[in-house]
C-alpha positions as CSV (number, residue, x, y, z in Angstrom):
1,X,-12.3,49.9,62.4
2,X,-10.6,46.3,61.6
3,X,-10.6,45.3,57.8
4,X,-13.0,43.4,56.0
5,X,-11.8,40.7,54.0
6,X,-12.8,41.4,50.4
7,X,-14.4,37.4,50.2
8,X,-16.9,39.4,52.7
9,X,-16.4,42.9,51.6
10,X,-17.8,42.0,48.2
11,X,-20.5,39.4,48.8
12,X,-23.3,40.0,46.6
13,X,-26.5,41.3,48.1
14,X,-29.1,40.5,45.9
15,X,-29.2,38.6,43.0
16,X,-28.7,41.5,40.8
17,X,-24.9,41.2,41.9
18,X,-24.8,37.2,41.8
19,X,-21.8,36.6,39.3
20,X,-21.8,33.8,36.9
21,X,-25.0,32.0,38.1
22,X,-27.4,33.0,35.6
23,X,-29.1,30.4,35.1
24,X,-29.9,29.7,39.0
25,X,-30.7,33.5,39.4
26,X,-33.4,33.3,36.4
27,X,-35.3,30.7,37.8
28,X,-35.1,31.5,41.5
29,X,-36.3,35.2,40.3
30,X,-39.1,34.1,38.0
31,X,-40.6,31.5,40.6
32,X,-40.4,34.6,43.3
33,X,-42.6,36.7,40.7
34,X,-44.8,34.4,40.1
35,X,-45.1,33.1,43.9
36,X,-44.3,29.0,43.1
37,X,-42.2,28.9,46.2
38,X,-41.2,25.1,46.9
39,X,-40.8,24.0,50.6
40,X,-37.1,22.6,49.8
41,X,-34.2,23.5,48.2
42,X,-31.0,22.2,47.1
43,X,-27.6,24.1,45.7
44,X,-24.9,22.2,44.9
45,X,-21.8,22.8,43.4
46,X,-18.0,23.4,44.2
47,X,-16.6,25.6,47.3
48,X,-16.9,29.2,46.8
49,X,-19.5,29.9,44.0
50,X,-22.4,31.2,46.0
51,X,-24.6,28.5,47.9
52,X,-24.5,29.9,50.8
53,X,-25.0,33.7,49.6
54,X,-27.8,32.4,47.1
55,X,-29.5,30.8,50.2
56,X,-29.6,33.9,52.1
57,X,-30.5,36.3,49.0
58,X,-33.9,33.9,49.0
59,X,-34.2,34.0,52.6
60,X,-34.1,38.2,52.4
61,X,-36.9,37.6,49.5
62,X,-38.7,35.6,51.5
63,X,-38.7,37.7,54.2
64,X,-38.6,41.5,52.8
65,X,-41.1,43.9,54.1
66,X,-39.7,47.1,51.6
67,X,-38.5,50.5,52.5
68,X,-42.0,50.9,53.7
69,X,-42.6,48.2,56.2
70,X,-45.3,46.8,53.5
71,X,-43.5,44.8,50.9
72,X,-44.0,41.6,50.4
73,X,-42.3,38.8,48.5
74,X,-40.1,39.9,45.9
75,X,-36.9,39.0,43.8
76,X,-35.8,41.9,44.6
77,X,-35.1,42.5,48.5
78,X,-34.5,46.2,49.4
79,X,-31.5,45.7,51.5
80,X,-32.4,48.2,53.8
81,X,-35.4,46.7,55.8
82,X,-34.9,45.0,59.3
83,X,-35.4,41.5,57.6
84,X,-32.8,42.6,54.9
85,X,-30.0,44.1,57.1
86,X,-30.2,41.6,59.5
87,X,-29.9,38.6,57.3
88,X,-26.5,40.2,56.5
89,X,-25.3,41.0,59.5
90,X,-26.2,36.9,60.6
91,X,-28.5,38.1,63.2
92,X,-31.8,37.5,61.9
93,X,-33.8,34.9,64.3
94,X,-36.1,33.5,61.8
95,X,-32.5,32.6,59.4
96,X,-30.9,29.8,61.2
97,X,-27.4,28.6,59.4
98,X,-26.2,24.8,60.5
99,X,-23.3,23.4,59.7
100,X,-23.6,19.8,59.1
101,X,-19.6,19.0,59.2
102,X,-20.0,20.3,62.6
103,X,-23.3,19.2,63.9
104,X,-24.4,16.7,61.8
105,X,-25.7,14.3,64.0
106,X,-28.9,12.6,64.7
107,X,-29.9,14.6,68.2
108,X,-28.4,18.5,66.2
109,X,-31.5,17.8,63.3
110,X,-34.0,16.6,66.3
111,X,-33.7,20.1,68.0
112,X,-33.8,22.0,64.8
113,X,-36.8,20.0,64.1
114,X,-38.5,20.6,67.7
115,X,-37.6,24.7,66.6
116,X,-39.6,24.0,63.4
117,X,-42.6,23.4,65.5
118,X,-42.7,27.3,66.4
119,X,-44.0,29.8,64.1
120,X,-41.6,32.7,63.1
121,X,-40.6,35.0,65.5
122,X,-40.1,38.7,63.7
123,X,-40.4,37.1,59.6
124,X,-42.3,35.7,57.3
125,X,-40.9,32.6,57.0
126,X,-38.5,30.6,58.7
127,X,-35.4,29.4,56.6
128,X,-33.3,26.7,57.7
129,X,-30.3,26.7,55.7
130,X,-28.2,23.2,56.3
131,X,-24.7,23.5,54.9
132,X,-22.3,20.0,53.9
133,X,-25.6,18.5,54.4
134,X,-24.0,15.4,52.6
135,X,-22.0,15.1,55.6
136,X,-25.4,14.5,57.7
137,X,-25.3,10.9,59.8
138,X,-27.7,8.5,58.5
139,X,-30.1,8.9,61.3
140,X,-30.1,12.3,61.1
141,X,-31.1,12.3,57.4
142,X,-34.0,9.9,58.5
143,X,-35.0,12.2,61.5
144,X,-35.0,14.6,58.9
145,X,-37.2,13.4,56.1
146,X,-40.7,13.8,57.3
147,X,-40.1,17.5,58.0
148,X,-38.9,18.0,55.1
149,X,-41.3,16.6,52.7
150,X,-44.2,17.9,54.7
151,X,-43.3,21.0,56.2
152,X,-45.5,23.6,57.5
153,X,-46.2,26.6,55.4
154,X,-43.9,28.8,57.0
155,X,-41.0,27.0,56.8
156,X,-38.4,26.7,54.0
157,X,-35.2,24.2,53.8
158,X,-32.0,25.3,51.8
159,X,-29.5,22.3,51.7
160,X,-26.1,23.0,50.2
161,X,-23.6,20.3,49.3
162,X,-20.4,20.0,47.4
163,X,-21.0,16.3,47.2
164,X,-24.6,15.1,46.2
165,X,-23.1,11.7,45.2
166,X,-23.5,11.3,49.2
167,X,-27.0,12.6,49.4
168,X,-29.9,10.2,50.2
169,X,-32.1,9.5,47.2
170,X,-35.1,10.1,49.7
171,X,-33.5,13.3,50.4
172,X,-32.7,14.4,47.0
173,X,-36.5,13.5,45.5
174,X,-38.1,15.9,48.0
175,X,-35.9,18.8,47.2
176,X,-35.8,21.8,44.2
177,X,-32.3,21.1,42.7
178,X,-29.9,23.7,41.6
179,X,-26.5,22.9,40.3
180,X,-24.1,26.1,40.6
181,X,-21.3,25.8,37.8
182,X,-17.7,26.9,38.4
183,X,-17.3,30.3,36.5
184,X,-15.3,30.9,33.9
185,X,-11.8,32.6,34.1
186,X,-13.2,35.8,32.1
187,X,-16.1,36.2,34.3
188,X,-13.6,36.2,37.5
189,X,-11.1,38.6,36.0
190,X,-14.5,41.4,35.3
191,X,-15.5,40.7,38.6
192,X,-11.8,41.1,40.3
193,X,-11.3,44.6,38.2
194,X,-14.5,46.2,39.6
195,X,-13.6,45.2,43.2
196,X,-9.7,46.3,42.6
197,X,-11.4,49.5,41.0
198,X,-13.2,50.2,44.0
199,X,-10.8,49.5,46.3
200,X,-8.1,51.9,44.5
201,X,-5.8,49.1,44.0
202,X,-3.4,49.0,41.3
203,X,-3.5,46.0,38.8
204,X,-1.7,45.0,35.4
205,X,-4.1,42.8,33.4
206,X,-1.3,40.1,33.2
207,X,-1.9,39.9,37.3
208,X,-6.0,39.6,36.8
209,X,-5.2,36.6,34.1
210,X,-3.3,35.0,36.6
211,X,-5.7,35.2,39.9
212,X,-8.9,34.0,37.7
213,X,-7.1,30.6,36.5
214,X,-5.6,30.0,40.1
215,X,-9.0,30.5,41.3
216,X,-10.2,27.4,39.5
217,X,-14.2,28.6,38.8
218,X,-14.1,30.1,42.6
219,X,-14.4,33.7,43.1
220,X,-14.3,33.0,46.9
221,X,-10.8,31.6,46.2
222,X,-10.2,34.6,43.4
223,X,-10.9,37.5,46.2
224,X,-8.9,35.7,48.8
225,X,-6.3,35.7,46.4
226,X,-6.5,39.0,45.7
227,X,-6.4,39.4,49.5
228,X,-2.9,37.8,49.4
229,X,-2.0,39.5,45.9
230,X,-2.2,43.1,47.8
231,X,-0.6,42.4,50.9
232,X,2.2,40.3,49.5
233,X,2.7,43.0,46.6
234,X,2.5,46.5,49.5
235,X,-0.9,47.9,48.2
236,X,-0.4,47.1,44.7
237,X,-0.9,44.0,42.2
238,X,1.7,43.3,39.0
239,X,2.3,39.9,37.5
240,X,5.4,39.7,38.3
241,X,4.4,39.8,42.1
242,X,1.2,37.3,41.7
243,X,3.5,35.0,39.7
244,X,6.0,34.9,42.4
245,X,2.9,34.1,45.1
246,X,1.4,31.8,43.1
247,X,4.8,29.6,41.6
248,X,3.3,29.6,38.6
249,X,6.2,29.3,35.8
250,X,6.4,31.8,32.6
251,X,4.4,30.9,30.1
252,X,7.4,30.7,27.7
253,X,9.0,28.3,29.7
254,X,6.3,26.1,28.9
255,X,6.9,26.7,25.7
256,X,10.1,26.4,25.6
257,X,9.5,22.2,26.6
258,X,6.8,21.6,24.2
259,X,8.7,23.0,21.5
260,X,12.0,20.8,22.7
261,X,9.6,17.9,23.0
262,X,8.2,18.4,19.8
263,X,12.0,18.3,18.1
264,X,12.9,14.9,20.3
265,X,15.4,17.2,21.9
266,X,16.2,15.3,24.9
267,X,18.9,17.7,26.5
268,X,16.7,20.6,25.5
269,X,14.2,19.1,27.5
270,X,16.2,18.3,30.3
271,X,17.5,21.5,30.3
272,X,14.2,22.9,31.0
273,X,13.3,20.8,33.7
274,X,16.6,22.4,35.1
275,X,15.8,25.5,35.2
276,X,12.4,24.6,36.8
277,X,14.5,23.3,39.6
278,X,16.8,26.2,40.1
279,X,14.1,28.6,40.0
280,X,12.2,26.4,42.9
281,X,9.1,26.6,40.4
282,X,6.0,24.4,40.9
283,X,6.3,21.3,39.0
284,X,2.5,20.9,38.4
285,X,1.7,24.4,37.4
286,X,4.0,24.3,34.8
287,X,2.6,20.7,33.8
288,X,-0.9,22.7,33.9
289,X,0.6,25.4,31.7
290,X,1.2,23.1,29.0
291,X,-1.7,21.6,29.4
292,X,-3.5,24.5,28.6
293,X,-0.7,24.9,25.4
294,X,-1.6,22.1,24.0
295,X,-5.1,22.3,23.8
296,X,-4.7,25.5,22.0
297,X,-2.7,23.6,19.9
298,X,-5.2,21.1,19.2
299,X,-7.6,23.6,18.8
300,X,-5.9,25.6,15.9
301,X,-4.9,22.3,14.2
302,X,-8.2,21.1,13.7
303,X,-9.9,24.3,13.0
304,X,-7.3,26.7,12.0
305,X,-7.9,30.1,13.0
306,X,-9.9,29.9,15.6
307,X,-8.1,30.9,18.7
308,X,-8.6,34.4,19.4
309,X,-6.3,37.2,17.7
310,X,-6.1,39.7,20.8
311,X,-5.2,36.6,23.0
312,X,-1.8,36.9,23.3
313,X,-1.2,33.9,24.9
314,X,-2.8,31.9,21.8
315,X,0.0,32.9,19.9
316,X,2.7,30.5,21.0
317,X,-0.2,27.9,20.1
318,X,-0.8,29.2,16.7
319,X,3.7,29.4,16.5
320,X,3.9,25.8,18.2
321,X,0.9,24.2,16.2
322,X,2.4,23.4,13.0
323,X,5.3,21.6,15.1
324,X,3.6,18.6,16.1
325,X,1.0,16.0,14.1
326,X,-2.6,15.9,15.9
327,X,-2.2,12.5,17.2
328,X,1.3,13.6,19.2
329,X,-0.3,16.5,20.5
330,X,-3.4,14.9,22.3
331,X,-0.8,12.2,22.9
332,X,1.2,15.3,24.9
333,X,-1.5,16.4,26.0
334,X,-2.8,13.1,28.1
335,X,0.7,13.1,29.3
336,X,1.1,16.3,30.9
337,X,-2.4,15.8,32.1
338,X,-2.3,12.8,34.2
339,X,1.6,13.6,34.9
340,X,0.3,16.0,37.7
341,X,-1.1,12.9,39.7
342,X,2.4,11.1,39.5
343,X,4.3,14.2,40.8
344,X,3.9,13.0,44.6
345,X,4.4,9.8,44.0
346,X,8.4,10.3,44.3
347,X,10.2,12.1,47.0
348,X,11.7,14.4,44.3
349,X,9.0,16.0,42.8
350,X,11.8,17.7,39.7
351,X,12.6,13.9,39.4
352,X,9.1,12.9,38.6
353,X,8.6,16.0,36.4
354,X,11.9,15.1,34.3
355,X,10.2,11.2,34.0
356,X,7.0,12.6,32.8
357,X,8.6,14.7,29.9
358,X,10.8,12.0,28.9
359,X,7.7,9.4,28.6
360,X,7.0,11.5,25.5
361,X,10.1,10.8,23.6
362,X,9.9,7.3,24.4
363,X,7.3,7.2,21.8
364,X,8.9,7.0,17.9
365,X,7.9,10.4,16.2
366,X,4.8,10.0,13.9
367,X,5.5,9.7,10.5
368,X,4.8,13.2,8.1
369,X,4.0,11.2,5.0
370,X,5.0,7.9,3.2
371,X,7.8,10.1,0.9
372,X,9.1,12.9,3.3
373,X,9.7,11.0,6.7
374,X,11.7,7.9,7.3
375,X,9.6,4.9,8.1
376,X,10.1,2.2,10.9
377,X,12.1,-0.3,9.8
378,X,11.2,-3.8,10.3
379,X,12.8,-7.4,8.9
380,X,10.1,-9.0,6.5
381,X,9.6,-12.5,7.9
382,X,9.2,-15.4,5.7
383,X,6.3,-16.8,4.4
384,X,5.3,-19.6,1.4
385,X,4.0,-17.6,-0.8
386,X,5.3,-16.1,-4.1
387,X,6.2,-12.3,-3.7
388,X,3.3,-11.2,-6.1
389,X,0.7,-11.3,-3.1
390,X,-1.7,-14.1,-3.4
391,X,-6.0,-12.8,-2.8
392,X,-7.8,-15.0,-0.7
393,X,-11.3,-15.6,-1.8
394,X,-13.5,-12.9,-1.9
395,X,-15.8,-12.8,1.4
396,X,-19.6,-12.4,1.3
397,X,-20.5,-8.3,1.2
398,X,-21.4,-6.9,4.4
399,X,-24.2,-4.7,4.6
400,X,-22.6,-2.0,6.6
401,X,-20.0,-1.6,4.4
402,X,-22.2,-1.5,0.7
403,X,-24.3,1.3,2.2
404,X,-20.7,3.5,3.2
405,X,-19.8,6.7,2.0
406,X,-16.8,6.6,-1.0
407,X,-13.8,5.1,0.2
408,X,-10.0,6.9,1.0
409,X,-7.2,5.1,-0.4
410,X,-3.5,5.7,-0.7
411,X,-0.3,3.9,-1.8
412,X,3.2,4.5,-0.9
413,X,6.1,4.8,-3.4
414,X,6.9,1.2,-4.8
415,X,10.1,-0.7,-3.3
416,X,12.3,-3.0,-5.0
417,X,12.2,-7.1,-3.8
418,X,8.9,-7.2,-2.1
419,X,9.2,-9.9,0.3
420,X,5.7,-11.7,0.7
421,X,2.8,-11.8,3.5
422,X,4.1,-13.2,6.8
423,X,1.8,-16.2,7.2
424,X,1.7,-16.5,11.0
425,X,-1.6,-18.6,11.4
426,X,-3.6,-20.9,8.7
427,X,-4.8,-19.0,5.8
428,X,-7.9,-19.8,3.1
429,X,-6.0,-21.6,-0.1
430,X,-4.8,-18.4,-2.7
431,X,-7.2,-17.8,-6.0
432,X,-4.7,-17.0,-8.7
433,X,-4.1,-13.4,-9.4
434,X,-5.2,-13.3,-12.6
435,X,-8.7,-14.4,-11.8
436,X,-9.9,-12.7,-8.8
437,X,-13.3,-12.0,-7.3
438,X,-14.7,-8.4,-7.1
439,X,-13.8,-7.4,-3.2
440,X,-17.2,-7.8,-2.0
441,X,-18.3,-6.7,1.9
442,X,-22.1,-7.3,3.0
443,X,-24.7,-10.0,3.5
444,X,-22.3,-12.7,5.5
445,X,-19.8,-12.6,8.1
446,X,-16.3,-11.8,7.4
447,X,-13.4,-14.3,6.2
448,X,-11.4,-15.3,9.4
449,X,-8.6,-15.8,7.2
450,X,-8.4,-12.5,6.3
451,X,-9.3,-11.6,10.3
452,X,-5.9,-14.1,11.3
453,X,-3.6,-11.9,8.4
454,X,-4.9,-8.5,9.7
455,X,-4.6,-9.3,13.5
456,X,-1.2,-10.8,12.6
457,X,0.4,-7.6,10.9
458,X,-1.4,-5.9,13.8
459,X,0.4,-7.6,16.5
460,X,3.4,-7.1,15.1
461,X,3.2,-3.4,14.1
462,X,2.2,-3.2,18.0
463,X,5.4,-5.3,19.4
464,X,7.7,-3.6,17.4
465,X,6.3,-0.1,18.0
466,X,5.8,0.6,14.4
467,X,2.7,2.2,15.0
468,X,1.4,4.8,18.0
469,X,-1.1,7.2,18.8
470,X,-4.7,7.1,17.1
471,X,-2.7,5.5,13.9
472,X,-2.2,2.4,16.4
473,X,-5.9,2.9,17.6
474,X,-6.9,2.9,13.6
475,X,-5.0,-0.6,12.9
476,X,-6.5,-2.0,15.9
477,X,-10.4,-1.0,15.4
478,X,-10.3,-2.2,11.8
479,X,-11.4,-5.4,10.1
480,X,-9.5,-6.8,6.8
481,X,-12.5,-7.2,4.5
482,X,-11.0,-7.7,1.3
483,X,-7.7,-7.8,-1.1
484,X,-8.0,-6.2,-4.2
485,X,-5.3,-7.3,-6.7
486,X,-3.6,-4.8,-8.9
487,X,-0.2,-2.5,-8.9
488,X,-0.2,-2.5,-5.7
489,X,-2.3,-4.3,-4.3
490,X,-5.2,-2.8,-2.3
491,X,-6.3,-4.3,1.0
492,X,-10.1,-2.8,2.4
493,X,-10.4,-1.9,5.9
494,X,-13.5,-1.6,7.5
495,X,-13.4,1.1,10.8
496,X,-16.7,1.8,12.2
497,X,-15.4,5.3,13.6
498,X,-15.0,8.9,11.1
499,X,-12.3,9.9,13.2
500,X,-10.7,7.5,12.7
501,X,-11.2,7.5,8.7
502,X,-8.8,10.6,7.7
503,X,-6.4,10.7,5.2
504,X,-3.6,11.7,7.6
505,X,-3.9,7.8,9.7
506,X,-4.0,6.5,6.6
507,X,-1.0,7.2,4.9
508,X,1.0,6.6,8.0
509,X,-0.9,3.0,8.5
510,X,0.4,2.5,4.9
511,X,3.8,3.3,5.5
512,X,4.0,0.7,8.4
513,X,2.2,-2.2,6.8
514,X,4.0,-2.2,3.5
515,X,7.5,-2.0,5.7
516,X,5.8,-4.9,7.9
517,X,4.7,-7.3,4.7
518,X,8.1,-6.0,2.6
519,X,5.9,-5.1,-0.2
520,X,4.0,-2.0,-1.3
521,X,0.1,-2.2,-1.0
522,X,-3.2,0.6,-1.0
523,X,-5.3,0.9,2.0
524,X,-8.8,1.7,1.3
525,X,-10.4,3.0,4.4
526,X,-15.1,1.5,4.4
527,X,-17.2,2.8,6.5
528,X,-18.9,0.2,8.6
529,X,-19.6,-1.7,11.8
530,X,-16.3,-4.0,11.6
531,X,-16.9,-7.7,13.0
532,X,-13.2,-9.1,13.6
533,X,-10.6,-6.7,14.4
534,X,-7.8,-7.3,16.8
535,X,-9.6,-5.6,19.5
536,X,-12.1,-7.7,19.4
537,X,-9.5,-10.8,19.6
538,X,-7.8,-9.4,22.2
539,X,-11.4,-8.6,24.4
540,X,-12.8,-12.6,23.2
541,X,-9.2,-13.8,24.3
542,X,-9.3,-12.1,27.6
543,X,-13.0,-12.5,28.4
544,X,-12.0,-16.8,27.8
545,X,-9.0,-16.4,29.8
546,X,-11.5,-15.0,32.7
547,X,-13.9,-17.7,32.5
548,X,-11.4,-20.1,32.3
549,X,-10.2,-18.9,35.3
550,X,-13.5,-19.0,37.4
551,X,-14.0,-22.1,36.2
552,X,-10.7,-24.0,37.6
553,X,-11.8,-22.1,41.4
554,X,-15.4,-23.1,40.9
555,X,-13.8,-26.7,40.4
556,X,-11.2,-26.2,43.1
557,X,-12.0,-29.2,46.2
558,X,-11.9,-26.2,48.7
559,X,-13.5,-23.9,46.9
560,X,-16.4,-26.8,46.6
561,X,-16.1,-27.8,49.9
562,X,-16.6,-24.5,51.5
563,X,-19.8,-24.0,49.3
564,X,-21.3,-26.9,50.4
565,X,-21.2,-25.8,54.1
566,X,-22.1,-22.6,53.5
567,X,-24.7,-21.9,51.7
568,X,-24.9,-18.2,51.3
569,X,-21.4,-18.3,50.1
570,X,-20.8,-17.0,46.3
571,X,-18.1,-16.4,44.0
572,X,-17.8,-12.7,42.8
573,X,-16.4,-13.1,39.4
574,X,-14.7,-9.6,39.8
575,X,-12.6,-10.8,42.6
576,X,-10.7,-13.7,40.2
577,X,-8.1,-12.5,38.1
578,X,-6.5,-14.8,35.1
579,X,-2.8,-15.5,35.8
């Protein structure tokens, strides 16, 4: 007898043995008890997660007729009727299966619909089951659509897709849709031990762990890995077998780089990306593997203690964790991730693995706090006024900002010879320190000279790399609202976003301002919808430069010229790029 692939082996029956598709399985069951059939249906969802076995479980329901010969519609076919056994064995006459990559074209749907005109042969129903159907030609989804929104009563359409994006709207309104979800690793790995466990097969659980991630939410994929698993390992499955199929890299290698990047230790990191190539080991599954590390990592550093103590692979997380500061780990972590795309960009994919790593530690390492950790250095420029700081003029309160929760504020150790404020555009005339106004932030729009001294210690934090990460994402969402005199003085930034509003940002924004002004200062962190940050510049700045831009070819003598003559002709904005 030849062998049976296990993809096929193992293909559920009934929907009792449908894996990972609850929620599809529930409603499909309850609207076969209660008889609400619709006339069109629609799974979509990734490759091998059960469209195709789903559509012929309902076409057995559909069709059962029970041990007995007398059954009728059910949700739970017998499996052993003609209807049933038939359906399985793709044989039954009143189940037709189209492939719409193969025969997707206008005259394949005319003869399926000219076969719609006869009643069912041996069943209760005919089920026409159109797989890709996304990749049906445009006539043939028009042929289509009058069948299918009025079809006669003994006939059902199943239409599966892995792309709906590329489905007619017309198409799409007359259907019953069901989105199939990827499954999760765990429910893979259950799935794979009761096949392996009927089969005989030896396993280690380190080899299940490893087939359920490659699978990637597929247990089509998972059992034809499992396939390949057995016959590469002789009969049996250990990890050290699937890992060598699969190129997937030790997990401690991958630790063994994020812990080297984490230190800024370049020929560590090197050195890993070394051994990577020695070992002939998949560039992107290691980058995948880190991935995966580091949002562990992220996990346990915002809510310590919650990655699972029997997972042993959360443990070089919890060990790793402490190692970098949040912002540098989701900055890692973006890295890594989009690295993978780069990899065949370059002939040598090692090359562009090495290149990804390093992009890491061009970044300056994030500053622990304002005491323990060495701040960017940067040359105070020069600037009019005295070194006691002058305070502009109070601005008019904002609304946002009164109604905000209480403020954060934090000031770095003092330095000796504070230099003053670099005054790099026109500023509002100084009010003497001794009489200032109360720092007031609602009812009227903010001071722009206090926007043009914010966006200018900004920009220069920026160019000089003083500040990265979210810290450089909290400088530049801000708004300067007020300065507060006293020892030191305290400036008020308004940020509109709470994660943006933590302690941690704070002190390091701190650290780089009072290096950037050559004095020390507070930061006191508002709550509020801020009206002139540097982003906002830089988006006003660019949106002029655009218009300016469409303007002069609007103006251009050609440009006019060729309007003139032809008077459908337009100018697509998106097309004209500022030089």
């Amino acid at each position: 007898m030849s062998y049976v692939v296990l993809a096929r082996k193992y293909r559920p029956r009934n929907f009792a043995q449908m894996a990972g598709q609850e929620h599809v399985v529930r409603a499909l069951t309850n609207a076969l008890a209660q008889q609400r059939l619709h006339h069109a249906y629609l799974f979509t969802g990734t490759r091998g997660i059960g469209k195709t076995t789903v559509s012929r479980i309902l076409a057995k329901s559909l069709n059962c007729t029970g041990p007995d010969g007398q059954g009728g519609i059910t949700a739970q076919p017998c499996g052993v009727c003609n209807a049933c056994t038939e359906i399985d064995a793709d044989r039954y006459i009143d189940y037709i299966e189209m492939d719409a990559a193969s025969s997707g074209g206008k005259d394949d749907i005319r003869d399926l619909i000219e076969r719609a005109a006869y009643k069912p042969g041996v069943g209760r129903f005919k089920v026409f089951m159109i797989d890709e159907a996304h990749q049906l030609s445009k006539d043939a989804f028009n042929a289509l659509l009058k069948t299918l929104e009025e079809p006669p009563e003994y006939l059902k359409f199943v239409l599966a897709t892995t792309d709906p994006e590329k489905m007619l709207p017309t198409v799409l309104s007359r259907c019953l849709q069901f989105n199939l979800r990827p499954m999760a690793p765990d429910t893979v790995r259950d799935h794979l031990v009761q096949v392996l466990q009927s089969e005989g097969i030896a396993h280690d659980e380190g080899s299940l762990r490893l087939l359920s991630h490659a699978a990637r939410g597929s247990m089509r994929d998972a059992l034809s890995l499992t396939d390949q698993a057995i016959a590469y390992g002789g009969g049996q499955i250990d990890e050290d077998v699937v890992r060598g199929m699969l190129g997937v890299v030790d997990g401690s290698l991958a630790a063994e780089l994020v812990r080297a990047l984490a230190k800024r230790d370049g020929p560590a990191v090197l050195a890993g990306a070394a051994r990577l190539r020695e070992a002939g080991l998949s560039c992107a599954s290691t980058l995948e593997q880190m991935a995966g590390l580091l949002q562990q990592m992220a996990v346990e550093q915002a809510v310590p203690g919650a990655l699972p103590a029997d997972d042993a692979d959360a443990q070089s997380a919890r060990d790793l964790a402490p190692q970098l500061a949040p912002d540098e780990t989701q900055l890692l972590y973006g890295i890594v991730l989009h690295g993978r795309e780069e990899l065949g960009l370059m002939s040598d994919e090692y090359a562009a693995f090495t290149m990804v790593l390093l992009r890491f530690l061009a970044f300056p390492p994030a500053e622990m706090s304002a005491a323990s950790s060495a701040p960017v250095k940067a040359a105070p420029l020069r600037a009019p006024s005295p070194p006691a700081l002058a305070v502009p003029a109070a601005p008019p309160r904002t609304a946002s900002a009164a109604r905000a929760p209480d403020a954060v504020a934090a000031s770095p150790p003092a330095r000796s010879a504070p230099a003053p404020l670099p005054e790099t555009r026109p500023q509002a005339a100084p009010v003497p320190v001794a009489q200032p106004a109360a720092p007031r932030h609602e009812d009227a729009p903010i001071d722009a000279a206090l926007g043009d001294r914010w966006n200018a210690v900004v920009r220069r934090l920026i160019d000089e790399a003083a500040v990265t990460g979210l810290v450089r994402e909290l400088a530049w969402q801000s708004a300067l609202i007020a300065v507060e005199p006293g020892n030191p003085v305290a400036w008020h930034l308004l940020v509109e976003h709470e994660s943006l509003r933590v302690p941690g940002l704070r002190d390091k924004l701190v650290v780089a301002v009072s290096e950037c002004i050559g004095a020390p200062l507070r930061l006191e962190l508002r709550a509020g919808v801020p009206l002139d940050t540097p982003a906002r510049r830089e988006a006003a700045e660019r949106a002029r430069r655009q218009l300016a831009a469409e303007e002069v070819i609007r103006q251009d003598p050609v440009v006019r010229e060729l309007m003139s003559q032809f008077k459908t002709a337009r100018i697509v904005p998106g097309s004209i790029k500022p030089v």
